[in-house]
KOLVEXTI-105894 format. One line per 10 residues: number of its first residue (from 0); their letters; for each residue x, y, z negated of N, C-alpha, C. Coordinates in steps of 0.05 Angstrom, whole numbers, plus 5000, padded with zeros to 4 digits. Layout:
N
NUM = A = X Y Z X Y Z X Y Z | ... .
***
This chain:
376
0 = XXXXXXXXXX = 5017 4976 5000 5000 5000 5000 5017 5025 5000 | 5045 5027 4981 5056 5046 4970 5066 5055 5010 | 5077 5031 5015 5092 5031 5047 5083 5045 5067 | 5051 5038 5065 5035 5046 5083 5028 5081 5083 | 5024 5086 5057 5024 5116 5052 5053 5135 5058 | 5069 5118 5048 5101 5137 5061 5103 5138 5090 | 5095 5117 5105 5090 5113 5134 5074 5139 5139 | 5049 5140 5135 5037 5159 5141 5049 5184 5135 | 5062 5194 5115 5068 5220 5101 5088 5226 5125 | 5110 5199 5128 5129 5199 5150 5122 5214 5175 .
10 = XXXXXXXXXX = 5100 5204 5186 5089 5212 5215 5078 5229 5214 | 5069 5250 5188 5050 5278 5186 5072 5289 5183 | 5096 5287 5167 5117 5310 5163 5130 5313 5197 | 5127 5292 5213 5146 5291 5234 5130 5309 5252 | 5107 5304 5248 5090 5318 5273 5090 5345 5263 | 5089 5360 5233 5090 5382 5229 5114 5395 5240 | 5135 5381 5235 5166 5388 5239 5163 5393 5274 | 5147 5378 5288 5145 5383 5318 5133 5405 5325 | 5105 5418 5310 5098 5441 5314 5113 5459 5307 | 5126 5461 5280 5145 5479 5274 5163 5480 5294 .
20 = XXXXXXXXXX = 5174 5471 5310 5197 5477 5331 5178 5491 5353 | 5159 5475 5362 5136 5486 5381 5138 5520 5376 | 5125 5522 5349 5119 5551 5347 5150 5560 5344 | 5170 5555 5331 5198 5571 5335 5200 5577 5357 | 5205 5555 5378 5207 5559 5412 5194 5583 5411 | 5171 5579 5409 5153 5598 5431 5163 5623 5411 | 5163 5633 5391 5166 5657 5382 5194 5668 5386 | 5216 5645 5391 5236 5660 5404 5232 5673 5437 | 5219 5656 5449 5208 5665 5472 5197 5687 5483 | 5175 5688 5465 5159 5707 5462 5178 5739 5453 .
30 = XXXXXXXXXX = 5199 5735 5433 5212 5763 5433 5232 5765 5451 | 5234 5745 5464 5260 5755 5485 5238 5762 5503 | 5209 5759 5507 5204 5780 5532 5200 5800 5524 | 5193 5802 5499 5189 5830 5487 5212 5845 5492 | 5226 5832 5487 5262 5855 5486 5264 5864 5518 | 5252 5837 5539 5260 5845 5568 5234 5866 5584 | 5216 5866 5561 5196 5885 5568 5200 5911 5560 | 5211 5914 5534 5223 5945 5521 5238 5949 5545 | 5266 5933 5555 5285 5940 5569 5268 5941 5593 | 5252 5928 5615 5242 5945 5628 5229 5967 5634 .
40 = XXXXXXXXXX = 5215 5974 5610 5190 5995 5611 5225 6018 5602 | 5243 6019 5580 5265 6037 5582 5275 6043 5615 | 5276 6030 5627 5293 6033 5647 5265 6036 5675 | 5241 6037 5675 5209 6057 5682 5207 6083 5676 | 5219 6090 5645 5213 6117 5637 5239 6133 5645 | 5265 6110 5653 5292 6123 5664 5289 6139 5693 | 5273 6108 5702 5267 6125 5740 5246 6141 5747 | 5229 6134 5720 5200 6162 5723 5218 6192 5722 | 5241 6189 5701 5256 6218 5700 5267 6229 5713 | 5275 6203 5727 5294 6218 5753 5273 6222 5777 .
50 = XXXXXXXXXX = 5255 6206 5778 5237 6212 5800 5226 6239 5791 | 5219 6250 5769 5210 6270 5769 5221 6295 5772 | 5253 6289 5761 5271 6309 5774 5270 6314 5812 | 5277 6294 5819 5278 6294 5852 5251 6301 5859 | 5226 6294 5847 5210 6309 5863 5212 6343 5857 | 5215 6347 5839 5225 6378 5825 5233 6388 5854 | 5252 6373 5851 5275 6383 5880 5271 6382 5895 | 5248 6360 5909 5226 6363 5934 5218 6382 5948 | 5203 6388 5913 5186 6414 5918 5194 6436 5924 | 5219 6450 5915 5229 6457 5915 5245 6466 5943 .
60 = XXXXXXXXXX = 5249 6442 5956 5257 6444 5975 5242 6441 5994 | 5217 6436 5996 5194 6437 6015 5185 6464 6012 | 5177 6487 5986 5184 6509 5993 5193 6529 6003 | 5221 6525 6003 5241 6531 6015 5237 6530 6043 | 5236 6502 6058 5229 6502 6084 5201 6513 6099 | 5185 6516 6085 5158 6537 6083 5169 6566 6086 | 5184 6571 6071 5186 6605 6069 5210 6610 6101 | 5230 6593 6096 5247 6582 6125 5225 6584 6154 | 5209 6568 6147 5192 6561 6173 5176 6588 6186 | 5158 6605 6156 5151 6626 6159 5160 6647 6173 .
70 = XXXXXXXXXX = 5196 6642 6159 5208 6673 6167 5219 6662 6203 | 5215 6636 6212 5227 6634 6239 5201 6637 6257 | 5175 6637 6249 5160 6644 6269 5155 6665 6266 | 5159 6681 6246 5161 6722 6257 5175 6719 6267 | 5205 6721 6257 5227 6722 6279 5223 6715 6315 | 5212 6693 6317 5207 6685 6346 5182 6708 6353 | 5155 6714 6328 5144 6735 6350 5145 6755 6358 | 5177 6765 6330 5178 6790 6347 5196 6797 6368 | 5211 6773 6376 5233 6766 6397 5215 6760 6422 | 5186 6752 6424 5170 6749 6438 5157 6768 6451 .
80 = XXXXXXXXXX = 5147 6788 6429 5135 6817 6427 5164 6831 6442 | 5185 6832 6433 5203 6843 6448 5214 6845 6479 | 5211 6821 6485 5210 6802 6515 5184 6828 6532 | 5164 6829 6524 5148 6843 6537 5158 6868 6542 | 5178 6882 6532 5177 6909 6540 5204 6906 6568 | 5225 6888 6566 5244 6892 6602 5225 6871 6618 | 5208 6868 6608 5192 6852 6627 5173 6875 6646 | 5158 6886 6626 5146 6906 6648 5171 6929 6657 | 5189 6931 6653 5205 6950 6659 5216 6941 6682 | 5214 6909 6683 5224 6896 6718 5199 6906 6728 .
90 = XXXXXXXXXX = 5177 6901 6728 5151 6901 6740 5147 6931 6752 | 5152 6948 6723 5154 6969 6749 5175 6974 6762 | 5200 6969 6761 5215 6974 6780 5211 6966 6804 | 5191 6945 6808 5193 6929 6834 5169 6947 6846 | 5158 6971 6836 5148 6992 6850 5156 7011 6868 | 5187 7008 6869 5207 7027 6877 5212 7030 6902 | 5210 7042 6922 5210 7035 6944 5239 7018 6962 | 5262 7026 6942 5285 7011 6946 5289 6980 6958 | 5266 6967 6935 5268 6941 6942 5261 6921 6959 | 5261 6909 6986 5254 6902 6998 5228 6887 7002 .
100 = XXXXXXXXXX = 5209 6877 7013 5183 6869 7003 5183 6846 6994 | 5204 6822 7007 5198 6797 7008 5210 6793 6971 | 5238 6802 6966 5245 6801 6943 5225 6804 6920 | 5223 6835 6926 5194 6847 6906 5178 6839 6899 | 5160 6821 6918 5144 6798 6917 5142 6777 6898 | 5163 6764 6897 5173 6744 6882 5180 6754 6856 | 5201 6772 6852 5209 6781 6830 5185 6785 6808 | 5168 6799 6820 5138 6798 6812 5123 6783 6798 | 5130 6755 6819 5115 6729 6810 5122 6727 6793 | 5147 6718 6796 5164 6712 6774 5170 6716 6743 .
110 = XXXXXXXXXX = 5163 6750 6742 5164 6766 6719 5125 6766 6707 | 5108 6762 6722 5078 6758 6720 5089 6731 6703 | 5097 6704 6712 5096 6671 6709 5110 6679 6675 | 5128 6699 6672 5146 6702 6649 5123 6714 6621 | 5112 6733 6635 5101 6747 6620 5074 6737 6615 | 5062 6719 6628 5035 6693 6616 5056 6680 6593 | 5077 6665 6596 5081 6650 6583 5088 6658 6553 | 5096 6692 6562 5099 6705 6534 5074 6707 6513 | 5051 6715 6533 5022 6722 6526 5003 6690 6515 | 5011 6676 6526 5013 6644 6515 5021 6639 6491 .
120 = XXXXXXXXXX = 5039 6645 6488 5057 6642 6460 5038 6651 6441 | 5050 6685 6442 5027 6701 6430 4996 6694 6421 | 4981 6679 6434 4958 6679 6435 4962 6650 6425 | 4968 6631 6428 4972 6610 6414 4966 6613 6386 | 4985 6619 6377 4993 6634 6348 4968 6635 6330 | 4954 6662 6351 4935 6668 6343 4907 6647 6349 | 4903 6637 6359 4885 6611 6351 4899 6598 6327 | 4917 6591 6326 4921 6576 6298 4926 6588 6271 | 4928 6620 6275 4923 6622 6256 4891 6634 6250 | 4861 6630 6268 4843 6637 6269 4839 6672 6272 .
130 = XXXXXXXXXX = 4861 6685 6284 4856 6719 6284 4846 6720 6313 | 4833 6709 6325 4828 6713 6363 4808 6714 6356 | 4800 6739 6363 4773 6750 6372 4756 6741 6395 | 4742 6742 6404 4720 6730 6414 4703 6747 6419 | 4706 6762 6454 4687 6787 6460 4673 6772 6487 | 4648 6748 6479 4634 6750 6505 4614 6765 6514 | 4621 6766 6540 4602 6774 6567 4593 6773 6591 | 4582 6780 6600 4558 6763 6625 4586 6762 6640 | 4597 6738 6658 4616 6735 6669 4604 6729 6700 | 4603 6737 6727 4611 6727 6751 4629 6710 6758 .
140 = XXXXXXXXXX = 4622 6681 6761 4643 6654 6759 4663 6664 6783 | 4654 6664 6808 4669 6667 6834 4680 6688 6836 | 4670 6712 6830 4687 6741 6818 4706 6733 6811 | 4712 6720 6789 4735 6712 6774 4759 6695 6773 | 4739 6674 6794 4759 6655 6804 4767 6667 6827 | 4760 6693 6849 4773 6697 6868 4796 6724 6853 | 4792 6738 6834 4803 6753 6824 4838 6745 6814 | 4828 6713 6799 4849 6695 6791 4871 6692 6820 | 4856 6674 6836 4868 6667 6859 4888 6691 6874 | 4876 6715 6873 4887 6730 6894 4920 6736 6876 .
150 = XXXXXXXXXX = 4918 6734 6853 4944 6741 6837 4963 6715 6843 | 4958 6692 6859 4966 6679 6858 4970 6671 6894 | 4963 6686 6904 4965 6687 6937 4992 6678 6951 | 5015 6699 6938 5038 6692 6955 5039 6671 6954 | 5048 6659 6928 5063 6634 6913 5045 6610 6929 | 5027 6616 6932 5019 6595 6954 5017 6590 6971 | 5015 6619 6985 5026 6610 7014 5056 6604 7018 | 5075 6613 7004 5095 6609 7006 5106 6579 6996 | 5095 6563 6986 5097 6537 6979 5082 6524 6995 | 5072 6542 7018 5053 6522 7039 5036 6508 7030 .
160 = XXXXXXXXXX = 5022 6508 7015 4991 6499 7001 4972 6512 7012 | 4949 6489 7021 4930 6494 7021 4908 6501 7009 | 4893 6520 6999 4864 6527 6980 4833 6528 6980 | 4822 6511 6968 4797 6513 6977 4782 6520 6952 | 4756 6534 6959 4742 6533 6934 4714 6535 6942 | 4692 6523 6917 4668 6512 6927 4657 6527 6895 | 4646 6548 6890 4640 6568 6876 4622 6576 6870 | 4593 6570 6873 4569 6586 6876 4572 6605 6862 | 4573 6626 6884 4565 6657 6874 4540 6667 6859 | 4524 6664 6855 4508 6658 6833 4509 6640 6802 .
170 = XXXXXXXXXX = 4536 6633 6798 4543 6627 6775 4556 6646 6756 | 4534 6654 6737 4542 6673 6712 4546 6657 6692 | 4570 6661 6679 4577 6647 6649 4579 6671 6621 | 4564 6656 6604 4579 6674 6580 4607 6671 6568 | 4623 6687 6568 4651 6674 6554 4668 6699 6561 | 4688 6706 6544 4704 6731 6533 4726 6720 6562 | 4729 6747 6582 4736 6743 6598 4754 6744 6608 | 4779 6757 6587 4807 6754 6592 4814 6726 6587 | 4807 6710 6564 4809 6687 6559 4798 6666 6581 | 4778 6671 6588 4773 6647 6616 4792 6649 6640 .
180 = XXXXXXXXXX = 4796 6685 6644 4825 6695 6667 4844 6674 6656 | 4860 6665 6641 4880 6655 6626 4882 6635 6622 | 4849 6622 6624 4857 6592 6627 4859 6579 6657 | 4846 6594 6675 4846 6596 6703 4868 6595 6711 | 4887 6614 6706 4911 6620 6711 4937 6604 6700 | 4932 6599 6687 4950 6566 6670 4944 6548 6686 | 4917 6536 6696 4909 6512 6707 4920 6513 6729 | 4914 6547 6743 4921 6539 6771 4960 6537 6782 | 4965 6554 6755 4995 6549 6766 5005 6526 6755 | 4998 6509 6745 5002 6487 6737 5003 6463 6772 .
190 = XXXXXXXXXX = 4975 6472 6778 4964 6461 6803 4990 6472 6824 | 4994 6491 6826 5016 6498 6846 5040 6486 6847 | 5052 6489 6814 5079 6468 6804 5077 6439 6828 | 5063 6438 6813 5068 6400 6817 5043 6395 6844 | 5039 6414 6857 5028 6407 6888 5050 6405 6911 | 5052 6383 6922 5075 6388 6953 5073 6405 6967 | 5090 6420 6978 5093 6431 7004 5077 6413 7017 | 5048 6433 7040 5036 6422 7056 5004 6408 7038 | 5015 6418 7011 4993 6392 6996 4962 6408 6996 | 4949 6411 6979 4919 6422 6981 4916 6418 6945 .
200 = XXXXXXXXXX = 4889 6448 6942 4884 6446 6917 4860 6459 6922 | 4837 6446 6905 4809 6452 6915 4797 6465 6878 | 4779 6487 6882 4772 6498 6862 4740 6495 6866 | 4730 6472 6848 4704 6475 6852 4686 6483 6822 | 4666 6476 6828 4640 6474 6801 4612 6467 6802 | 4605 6461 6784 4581 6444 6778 4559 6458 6759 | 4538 6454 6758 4524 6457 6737 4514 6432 6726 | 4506 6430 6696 4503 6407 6687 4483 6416 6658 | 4461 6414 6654 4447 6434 6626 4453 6458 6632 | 4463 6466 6601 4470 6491 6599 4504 6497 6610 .
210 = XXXXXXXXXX = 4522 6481 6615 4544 6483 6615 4552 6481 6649 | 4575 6490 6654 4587 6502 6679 4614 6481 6682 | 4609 6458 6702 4639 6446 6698 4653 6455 6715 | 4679 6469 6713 4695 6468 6733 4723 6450 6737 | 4737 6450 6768 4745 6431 6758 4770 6441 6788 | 4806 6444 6778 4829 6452 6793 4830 6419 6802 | 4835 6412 6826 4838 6391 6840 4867 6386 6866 | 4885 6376 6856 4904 6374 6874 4916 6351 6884 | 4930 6349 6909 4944 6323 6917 4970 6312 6908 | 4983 6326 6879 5001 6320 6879 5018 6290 6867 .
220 = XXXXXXXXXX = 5039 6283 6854 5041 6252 6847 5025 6244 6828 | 5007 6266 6810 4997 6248 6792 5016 6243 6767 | 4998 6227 6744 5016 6229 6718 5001 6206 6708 | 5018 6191 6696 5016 6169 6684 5000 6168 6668 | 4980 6138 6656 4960 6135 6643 4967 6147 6615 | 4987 6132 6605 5005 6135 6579 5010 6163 6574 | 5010 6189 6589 5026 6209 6586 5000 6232 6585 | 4966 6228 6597 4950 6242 6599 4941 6243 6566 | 4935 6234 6559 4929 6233 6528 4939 6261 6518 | 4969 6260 6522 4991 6277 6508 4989 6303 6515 .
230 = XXXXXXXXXX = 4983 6313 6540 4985 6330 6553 4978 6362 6539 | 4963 6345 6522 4950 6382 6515 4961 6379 6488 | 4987 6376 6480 4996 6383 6460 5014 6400 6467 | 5025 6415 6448 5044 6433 6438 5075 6419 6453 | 5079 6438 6477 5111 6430 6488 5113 6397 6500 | 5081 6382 6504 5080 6359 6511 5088 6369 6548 | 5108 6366 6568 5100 6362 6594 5102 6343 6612 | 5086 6353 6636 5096 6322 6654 5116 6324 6672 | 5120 6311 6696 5137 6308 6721 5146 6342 6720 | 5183 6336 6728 5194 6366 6732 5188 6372 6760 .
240 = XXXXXXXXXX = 5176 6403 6763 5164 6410 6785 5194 6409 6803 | 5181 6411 6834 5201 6410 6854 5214 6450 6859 | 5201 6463 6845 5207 6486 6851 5226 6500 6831 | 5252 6510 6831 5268 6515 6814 5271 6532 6795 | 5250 6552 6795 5244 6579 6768 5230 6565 6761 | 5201 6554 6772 5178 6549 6764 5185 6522 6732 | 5187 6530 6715 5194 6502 6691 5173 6507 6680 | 5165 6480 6657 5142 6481 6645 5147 6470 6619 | 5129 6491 6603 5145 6483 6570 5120 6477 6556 | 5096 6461 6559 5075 6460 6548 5057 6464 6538 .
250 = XXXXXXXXXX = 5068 6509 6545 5036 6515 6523 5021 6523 6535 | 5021 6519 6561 4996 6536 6577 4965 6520 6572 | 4975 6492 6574 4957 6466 6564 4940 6466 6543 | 4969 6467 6522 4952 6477 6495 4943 6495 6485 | 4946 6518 6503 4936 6545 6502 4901 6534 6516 | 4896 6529 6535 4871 6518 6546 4857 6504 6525 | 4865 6489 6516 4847 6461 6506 4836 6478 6482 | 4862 6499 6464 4853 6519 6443 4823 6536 6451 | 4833 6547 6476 4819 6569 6480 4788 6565 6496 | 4785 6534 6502 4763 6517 6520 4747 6519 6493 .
260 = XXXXXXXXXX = 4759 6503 6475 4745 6495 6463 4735 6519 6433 | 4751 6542 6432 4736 6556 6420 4712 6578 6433 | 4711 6568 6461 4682 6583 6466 4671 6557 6469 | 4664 6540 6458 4643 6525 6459 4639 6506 6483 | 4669 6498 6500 4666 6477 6525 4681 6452 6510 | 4694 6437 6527 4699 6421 6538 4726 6422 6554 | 4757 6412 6556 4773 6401 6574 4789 6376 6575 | 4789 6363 6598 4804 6342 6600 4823 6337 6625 | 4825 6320 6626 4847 6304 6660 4847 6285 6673 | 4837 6279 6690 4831 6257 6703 4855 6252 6716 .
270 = XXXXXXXXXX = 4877 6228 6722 4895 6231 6739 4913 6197 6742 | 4920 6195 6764 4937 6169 6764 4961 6173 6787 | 4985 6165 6780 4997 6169 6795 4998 6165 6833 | 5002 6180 6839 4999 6179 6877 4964 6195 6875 | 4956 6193 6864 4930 6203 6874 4918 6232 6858 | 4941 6243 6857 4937 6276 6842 4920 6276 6817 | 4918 6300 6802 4903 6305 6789 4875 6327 6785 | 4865 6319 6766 4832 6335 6774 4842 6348 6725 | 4842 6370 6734 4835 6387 6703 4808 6399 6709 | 4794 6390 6683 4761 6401 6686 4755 6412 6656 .
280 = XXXXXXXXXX = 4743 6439 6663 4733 6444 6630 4704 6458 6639 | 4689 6457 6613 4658 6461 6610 4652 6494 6599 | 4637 6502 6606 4630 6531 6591 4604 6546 6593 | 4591 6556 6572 4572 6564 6570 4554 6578 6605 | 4537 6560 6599 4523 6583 6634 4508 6611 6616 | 4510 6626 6626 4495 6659 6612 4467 6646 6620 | 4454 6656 6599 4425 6660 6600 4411 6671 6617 | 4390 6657 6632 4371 6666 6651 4395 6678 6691 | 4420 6660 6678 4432 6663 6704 4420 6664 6734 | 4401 6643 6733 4391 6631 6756 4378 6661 6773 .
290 = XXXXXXXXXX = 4374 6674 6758 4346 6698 6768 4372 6724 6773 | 4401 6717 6771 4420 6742 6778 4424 6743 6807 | 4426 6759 6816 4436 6761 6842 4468 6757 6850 | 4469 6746 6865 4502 6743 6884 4516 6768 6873 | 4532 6767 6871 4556 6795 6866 4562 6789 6888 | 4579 6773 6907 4581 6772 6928 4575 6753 6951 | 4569 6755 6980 4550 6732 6992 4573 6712 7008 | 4595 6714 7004 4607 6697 7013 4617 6669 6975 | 4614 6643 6977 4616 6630 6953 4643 6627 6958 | 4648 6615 6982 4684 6603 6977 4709 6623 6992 .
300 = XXXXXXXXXX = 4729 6604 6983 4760 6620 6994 4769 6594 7007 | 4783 6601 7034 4796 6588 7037 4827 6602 7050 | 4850 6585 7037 4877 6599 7052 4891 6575 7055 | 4891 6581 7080 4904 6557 7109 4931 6558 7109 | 4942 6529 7108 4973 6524 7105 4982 6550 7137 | 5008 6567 7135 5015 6578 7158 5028 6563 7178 | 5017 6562 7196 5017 6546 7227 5053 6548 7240 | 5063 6527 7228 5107 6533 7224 5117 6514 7249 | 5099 6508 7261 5106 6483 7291 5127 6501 7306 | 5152 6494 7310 5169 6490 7330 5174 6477 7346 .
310 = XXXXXXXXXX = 5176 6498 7374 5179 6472 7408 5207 6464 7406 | 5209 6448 7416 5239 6439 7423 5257 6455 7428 | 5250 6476 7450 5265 6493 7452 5272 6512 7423 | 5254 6513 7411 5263 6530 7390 5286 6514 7377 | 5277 6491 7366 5294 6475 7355 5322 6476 7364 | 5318 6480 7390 5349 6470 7403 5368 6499 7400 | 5347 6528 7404 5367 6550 7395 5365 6559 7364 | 5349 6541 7351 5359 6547 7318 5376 6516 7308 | 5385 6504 7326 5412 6476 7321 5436 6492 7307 | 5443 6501 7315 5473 6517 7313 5470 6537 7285 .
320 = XXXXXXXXXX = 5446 6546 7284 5449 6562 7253 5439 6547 7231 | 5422 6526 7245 5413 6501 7216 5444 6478 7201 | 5465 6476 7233 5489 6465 7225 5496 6484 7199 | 5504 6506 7212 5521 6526 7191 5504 6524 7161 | 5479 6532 7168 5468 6534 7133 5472 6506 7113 | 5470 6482 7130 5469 6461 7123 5500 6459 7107 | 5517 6472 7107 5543 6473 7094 5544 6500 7072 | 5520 6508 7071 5522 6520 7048 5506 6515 7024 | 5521 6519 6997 5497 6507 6981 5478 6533 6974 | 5448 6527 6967 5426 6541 6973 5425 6569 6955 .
330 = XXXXXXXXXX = 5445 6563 6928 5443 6585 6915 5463 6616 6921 | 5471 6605 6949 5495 6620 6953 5473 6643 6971 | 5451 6652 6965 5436 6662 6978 5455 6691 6994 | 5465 6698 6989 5471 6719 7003 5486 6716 7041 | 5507 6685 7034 5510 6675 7053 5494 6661 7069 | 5474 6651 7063 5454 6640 7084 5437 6666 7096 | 5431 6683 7086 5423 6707 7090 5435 6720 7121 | 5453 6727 7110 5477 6731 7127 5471 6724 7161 | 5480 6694 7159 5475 6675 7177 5440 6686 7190 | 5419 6678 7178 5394 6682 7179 5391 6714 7197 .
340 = XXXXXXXXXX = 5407 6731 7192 5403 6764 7206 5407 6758 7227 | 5431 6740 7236 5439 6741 7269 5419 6730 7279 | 5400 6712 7269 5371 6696 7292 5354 6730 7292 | 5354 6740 7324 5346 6768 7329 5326 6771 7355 | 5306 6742 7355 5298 6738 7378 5272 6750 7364 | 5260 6771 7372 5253 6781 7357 5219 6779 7371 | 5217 6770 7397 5202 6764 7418 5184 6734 7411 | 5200 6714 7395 5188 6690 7388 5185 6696 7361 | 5151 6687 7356 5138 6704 7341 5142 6669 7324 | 5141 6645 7334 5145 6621 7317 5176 6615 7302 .
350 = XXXXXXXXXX = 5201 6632 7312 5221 6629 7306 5223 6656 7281 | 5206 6672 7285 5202 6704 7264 5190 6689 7238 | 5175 6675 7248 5161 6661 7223 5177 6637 7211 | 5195 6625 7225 5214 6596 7217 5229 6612 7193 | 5241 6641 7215 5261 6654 7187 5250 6667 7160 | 5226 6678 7170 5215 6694 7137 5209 6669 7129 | 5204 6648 7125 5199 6628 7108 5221 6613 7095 | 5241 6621 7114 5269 6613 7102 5277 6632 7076 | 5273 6647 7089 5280 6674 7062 5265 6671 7047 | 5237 6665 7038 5213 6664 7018 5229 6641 7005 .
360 = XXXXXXXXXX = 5234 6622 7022 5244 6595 7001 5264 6608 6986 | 5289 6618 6992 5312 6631 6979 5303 6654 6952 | 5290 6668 6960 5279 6693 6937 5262 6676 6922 | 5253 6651 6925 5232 6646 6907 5245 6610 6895 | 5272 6613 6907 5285 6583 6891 5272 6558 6904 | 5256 6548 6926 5238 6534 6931 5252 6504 6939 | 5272 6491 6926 5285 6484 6938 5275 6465 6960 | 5243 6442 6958 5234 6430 6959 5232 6442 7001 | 5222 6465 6992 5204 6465 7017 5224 6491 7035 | 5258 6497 7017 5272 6498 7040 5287 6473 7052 .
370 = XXXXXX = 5285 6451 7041 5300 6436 7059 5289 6419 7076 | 5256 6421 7073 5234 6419 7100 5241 6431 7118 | 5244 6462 7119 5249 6472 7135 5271 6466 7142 | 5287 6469 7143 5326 6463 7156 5329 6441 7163 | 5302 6409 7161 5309 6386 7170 5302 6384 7190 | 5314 6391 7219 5301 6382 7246 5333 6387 7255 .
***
């Protein structure tokens, strides 16, 4: 009996003795994660401190580049604002009677193409920072689009483009009218850029409800699926034009899409490469338009590529001065010039026109559509 009870006492002390290690184990356990939990949460409140220092310094330095950022776009507008004053001071000079016409001409363009892009800038700005005023009024669509066009006359005939436009003269829009001039005038020299020598650009419109679609349409290569998306951002552009002043820095686009869409339209781009592109934007039609009369009774414009066919014979007595030019490079304008005075046939009215077109290409950098001409 006595055996049997020590037996038992045996096997209760052993099994206690087993929990007691059980619970030792685990309570040593248990404080070594405690100790590895102090030491992590110490070394949490180490990188919370330093993270809070560095953001300090973030901030600090994102400030900084705020007040940086600030002071570089005054700086740029008043370097912008500045640009406008030898700008018109070329403009009028080219009033002078000194200067020859064909030069004058161009210089013109030229200093006009300079001074949008200044007025772009400018006006940019001001959409984003919400100070653009907004003065609409009863607008004449075709008025305006022939008004646009004619500022843009040389440069296209001189790039040999063709123009068409399909206008109803009876289309009155409401919308602040320097701003629609401006988006007209972005679109269309855009259209000119990147149209070929020989190519075509058609100016039409629609009515649709209340809204007026119009829409710049040209033959030129077109722009990739991937790249139309982009287009109307800030300094986004496409294909470098073939014409050598003419460059494009992206804000005429984003100046549009700004200025479309704060009178209340609509712009986009339809386009794939080889098969040109179509820019179309939407705009208020004026109220009770339908019952206005024509401002004027003709709707369209058209200006016809200039008729540049040479006979053989011509060819054969402009051989000998196309050799010589062909050895000069194109910027050496004064020497091709030169050359160009001695053709004095002054009787072939197709060889008068071969040369002033030679010269237009030269005063106006064209390189594309002088070396059309000089290849025969």
């Amino acid at each position: 009996m006595d055996s049997v009870i020590e037996a038992r006492v045996k096997e209760r002390t052993r099994k206690l003795e087993d929990i007691r290690d059980s619970i030792s184990a685990y309570a040593v356990q248990k404080f070594e994660l405690a100790q590895e939990l102090e030491l992590r949460n110490r070394e949490i409140l180490e990188q919370k401190d330093i993270t809070a220092k560095q953001s300090d310094k973030l901030r600090e330095a994102y400030f900084e580049i705020k007040k940086l950022d600030a002071f570089r776009q005054q700086v740029v507008r008043m370097m912008i604002h500045d640009l406008k004053n030898p700008l018109n001071i070329i403009l009028n000079l080219t009033d002078t009677p000194g200067i020859p016409s064909k030069p004058r001409s161009v210089i013109r363009q030229i200093s006009f193409e300079m001074l949008d892009l200044i007025i772009n800038i400018l006006e940019v700005n001001k959409f984003e920072e919400m100070k653009m005023k907004l003065e609409n009024e009863i607008i004449n669509l075709n008025s305006l689009v022939k008004d646009t066009i004619e500022k843009f006359t040389v440069l296209i005939l001189n790039a040999s483009i063709e123009l068409k436009t399909s206008v109803p003269a009876n289309y009155w829009i409401n919308a602040d009218k320097h701003i629609v001039k401006r988006i007209f005038s972005n679109l269309l020299s855009n259209a000119i850029k990147y149209t070929p020598s020989g190519g075509k650009i058609e100016i039409n419109a629609s009515q649709k409800d209340e809204m007026v679609y119009i829409e710049i349409r040209d033959n030129g290569k077109g722009i990739q699926e991937e790249r139309v998306d982009n287009l109307f951002q800030m300094y986004v552009q496409g294909e470098k034009p073939d014409t050598l002043y003419s460059t494009s820095t992206g804000i005429g686009l984003a100046y549009c899409k700004m200025a479309v869409e704060a009178l209340g339209g609509k712009i986009g781009i339809n386009s794939e490469p080889g098969a040109g592109t179509i820019v179309w934007f939407s705009i208020y039609m004026a109220e009770s338009a339908g019952s206005r009369e024509k401002e004027d009774n003709s709707d369209s414009i058209e200006l016809n590529i200039p008729d540049q066919r040479l006979t053989n014979e011509d060819i054969l007595y402009l051989t000998p001065y196309i050799r010589d030019i062909k050895t000069i490079e194109m910027c050496e304008v004064t020497r091709i010039l030169s050359l160009l005075a001695n053709i004095t046939c002054t009787d072939n009215e197709r060889i008068m026109r071969w040369k002033e077109s030679v010269e237009e290409t030269l005063f106006s950098a064209n390189e594309k559509r002088y070396k059309e001409l000089i290849s025969f």
